[in-house]
N, C-alpha and C positions, 0 to 999 in steps of 0.2 A: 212296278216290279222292284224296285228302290226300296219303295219302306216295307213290301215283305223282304228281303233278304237281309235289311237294320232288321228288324221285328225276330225271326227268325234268328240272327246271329246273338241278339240279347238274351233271348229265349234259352238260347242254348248254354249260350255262359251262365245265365242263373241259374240252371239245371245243375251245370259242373260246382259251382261254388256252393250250392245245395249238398252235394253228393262229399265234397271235397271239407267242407265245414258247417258239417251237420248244425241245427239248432240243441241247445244245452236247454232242457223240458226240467229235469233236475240237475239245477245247478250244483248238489250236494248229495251223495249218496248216505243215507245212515250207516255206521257199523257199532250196532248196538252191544252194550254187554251190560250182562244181569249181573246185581249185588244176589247176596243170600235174599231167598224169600221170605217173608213176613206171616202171620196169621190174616192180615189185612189183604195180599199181593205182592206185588214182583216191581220191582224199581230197576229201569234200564239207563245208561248212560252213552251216549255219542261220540265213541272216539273222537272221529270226524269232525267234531261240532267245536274240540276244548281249543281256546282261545285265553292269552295273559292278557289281561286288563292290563292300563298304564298304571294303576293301585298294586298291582302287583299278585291281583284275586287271577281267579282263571273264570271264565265262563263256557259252559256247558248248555249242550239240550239234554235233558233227560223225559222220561218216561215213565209214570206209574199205571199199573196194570191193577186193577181190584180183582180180589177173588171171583164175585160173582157180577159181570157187567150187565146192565141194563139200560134202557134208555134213560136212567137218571146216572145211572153209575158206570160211566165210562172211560176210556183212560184219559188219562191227563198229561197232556204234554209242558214240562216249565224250558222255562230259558235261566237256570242260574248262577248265581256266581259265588263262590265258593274262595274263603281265607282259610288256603291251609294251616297257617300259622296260627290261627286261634279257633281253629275248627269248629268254624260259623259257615252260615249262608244266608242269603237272602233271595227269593225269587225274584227276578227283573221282568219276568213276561210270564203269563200263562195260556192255556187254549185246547180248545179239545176237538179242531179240526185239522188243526195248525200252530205253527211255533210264534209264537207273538200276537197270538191274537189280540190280546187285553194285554195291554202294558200298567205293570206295576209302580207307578211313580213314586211313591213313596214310602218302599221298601226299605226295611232296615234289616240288617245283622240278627240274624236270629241265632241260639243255640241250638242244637237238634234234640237237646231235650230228652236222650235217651233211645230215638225213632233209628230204629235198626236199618231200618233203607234209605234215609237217610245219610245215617254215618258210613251204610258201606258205601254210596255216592262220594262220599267225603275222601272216606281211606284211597279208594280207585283210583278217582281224579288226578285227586295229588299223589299219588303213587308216580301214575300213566307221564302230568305234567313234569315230575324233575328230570325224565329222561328227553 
């Protein structure tokens, strides 16, 4: 009768500590926000997500949306990191189930090249990060 009433009383306290400090399933909720659309899709950015590098870059998740998805053309989730100061990036991760699926090791500084969703990524970011 001893080890149901232990048995029982643990039971119970793991219930309350359940109830009391739920499990965290997403550690991170997105709060996405779209740059201008493209002829190509829609490029989203992660509040949530921007993060200052010790370089002084900020890192982000962002989001591209294709106009027409398929099962070869789906969206594309990056993890990058973005120098507002010389309005570059470079992708550090990519994935199109999840955020880091395939890490980028050897990612360099790109310019954007002219890529409209891109640079609205850029302009936002660094907007969003001086505040």
């Amino acid at each position: 009768m001893n080890l149901n009433c232990i048995r029982n009383t643990c039971l119970s306290l793991l219930s309350l500590l359940i109830i009391f400090y739920p499990l965290k399933i997403d550690a991170m909720s997105h709060d996405w926000v779209a740059v201008p659309k493209s002829q190509f899709g829609e490029q989203l950015w992660d509040k949530n997500s921007v993060q200052k590098n010790n370089n002084g870059s900020l890192r982000v998740f962002s989001k591209f949306i294709p106009i027409s998805t398929t099962e070869i053309t789906q969206d594309i989730l990056y993890t990058m990191d973005i120098n507002c100061s010389e309005k570059s990036f470079k992708d550090v991760a990519v994935g199109a189930r999840e955020f880091n699926e395939f890490k980028n090791k050897d990612s360099e500084w790109k310019d954007p090249n002219g890529d409209k969703l891109i640079l609205g990524v850029i302009d936002q970011v660094c907007t969003f990060g001086k505040n």
